[in-house]
Structure formats: C-alpha cells, structure tokens
N, C-alpha and C positions, 0 to 999 in steps of 0.2 A: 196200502189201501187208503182211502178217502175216506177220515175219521167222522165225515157229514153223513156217508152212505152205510145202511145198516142192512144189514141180514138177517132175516126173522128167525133163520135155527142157526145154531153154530154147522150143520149138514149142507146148507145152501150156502154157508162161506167157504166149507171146504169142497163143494162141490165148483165152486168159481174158482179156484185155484186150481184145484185139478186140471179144469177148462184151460185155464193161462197159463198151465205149464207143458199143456197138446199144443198149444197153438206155437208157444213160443218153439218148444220142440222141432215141428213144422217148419216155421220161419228161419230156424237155423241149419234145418236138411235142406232148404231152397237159397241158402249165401245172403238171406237179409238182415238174420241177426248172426252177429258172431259168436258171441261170447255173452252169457247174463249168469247173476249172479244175486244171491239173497242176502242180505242180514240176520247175522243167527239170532239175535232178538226179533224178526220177525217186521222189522221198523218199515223196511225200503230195500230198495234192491239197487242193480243194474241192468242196461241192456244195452250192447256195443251196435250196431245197426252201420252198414257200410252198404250207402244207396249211392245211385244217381242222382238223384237226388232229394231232397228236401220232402216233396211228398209224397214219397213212399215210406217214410218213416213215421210222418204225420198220420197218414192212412193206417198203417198197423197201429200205433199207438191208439189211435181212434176207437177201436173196436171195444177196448176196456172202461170207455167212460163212461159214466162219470165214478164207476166202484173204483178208480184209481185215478192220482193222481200223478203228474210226470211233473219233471223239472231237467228240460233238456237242455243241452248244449252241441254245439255244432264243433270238434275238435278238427286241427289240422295236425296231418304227419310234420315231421321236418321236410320231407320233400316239398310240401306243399305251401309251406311257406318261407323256403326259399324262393318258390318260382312266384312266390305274390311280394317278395322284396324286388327280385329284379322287376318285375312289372312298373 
C-alpha cells in the first residue's frame, strides 16, 4: 500500500483489499496474472503477469493507483535469452 494514501476507516482499507483480491482473482482465471503472493507482515507482495505485452500489465496495474505502489521489473525465461544471445 502507498504509505502517502490514507483510508478514513480501517473498513474502507479492508474493503480495497477485498476489491484487489476479486480482481486479481479475475485476472488470474483470464491467464494474465499467474501466480501473486503477500508478505505475512503485510509490507508488499507479488504478482507474476505473463503478457504480450508490456501494456497489459501497465493497464491492470493501473487500476490500483495511486492506493498502491508497484516496483516492476520485466523477467526473461532462459529461453528467452538465449534466443536474445544468438540475435
């Protein structure tokens, strides 16, 4: 969560969770998200997302701003960079 953005009850913070755990739910019965995962402190999480590309990830991510922050990174399998060695 985005320790700048506050929530007037502790009920409207668990009520946005709730929310971002249907959605991501959602996103993972339609093959956009794989695999997400929490911090049993509560800190941050994960969320594995296997797109075509680039902003379909941006776009989901999008919809939680600014009550969250993200820190993304783009991973390659080993397939995938082998075939960006031989290139």
């Amino acid at each position: 969560m985005n320790p700048r953005e506050t929530f007037k009850t502790p009920e409207e913070r668990g009520k946005f969770i709730m929310m971002m755990i249907d959605e991501v739910k959602a996103e993972m019965q339609n093959g956009l998200i794989k695999d997400c995962g929490t911090f049993v402190d509560g800190s941050g999480g994960y969320l594995i997302y296997e797109v075509a590309n680039e902003a379909d990830a941006f776009f989901s991510l999008n919809k939680w701003s600014p009550q969250v922050e993200f820190d993304t990174r783009q991973v390659y399998t080993i397939q995938q960079l082998l075939e960006a060695r031989k290139g």
